[in-house]
C-alpha positions as CSV (number, residue, x, y, z in Angstrom):
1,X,-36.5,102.8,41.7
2,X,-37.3,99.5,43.5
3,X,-38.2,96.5,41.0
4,X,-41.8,95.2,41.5
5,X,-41.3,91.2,41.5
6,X,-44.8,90.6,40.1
7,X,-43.6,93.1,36.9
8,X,-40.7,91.0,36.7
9,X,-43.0,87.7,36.3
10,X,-45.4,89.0,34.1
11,X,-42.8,90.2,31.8
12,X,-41.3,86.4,32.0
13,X,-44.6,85.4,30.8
14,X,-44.6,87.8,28.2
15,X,-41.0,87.1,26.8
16,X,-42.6,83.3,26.7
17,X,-45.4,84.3,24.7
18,X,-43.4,86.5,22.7
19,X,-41.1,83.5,21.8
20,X,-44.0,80.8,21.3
21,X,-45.7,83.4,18.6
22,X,-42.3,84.5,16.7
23,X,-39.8,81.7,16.4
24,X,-38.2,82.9,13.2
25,X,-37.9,86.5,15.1
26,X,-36.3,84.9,18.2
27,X,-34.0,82.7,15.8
28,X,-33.5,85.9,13.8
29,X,-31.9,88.0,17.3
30,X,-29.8,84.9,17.4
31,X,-28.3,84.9,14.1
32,X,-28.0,88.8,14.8
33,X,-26.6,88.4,18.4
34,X,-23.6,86.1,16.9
35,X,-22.7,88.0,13.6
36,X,-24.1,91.3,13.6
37,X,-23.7,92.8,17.3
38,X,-20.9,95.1,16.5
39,X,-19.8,99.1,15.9
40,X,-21.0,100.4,13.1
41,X,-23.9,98.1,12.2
42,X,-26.4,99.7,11.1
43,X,-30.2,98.8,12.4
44,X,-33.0,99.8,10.4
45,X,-36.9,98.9,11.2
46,X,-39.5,99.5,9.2
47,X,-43.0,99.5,10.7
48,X,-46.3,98.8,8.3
49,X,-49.9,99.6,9.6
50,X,-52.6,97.3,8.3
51,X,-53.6,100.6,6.6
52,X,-50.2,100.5,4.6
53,X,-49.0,103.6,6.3
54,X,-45.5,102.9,6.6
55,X,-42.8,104.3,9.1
56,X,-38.6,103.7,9.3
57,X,-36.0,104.4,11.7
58,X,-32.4,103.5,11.7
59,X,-29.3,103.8,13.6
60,X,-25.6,103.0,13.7
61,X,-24.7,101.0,16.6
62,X,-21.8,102.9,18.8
63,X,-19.7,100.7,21.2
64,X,-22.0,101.8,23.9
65,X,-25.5,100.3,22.1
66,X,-23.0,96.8,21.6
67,X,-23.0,96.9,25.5
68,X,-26.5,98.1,26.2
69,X,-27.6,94.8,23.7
70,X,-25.4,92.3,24.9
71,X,-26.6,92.7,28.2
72,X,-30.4,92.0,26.6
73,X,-29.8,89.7,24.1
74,X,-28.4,85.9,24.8
């Protein structure tokens, strides 16, 4: 699979965005990244429609998800 450099860019963008909109998020990961990265954390995310329909997932993170993250998240 060949990476498409203008997918790259907008992404960029994106990430930018993402960041300008959602400081406390972005600070959040940070906090995270430096305490919380680790086997056996467990993740959970809850998801609320303006509707107030409601829906959770959570996982434990293995030593393979620390890797997977760390290579996301700086």
């Amino acid at each position: 699979m060949a990476l498409n450099p203008r997918s790259l860019l907008k992404a960029k963008e994106r990430l930018h965005i993402f960041r300008e909109q959602h400081p406390k998020i972005v600070s959040f990961g940070k906090t995270l990244n430096e305490h919380a990265i680790q086997p056996g954390t467990i993740f959970e995310i809850t998801a609320t429609t303006p509707e107030g329909k409601s829906y959770t997932a959570s996982m434990r993170l293995t030593p393979e998800d620390v890797e997977s993250l760390r290579l996301f998240v700086k």
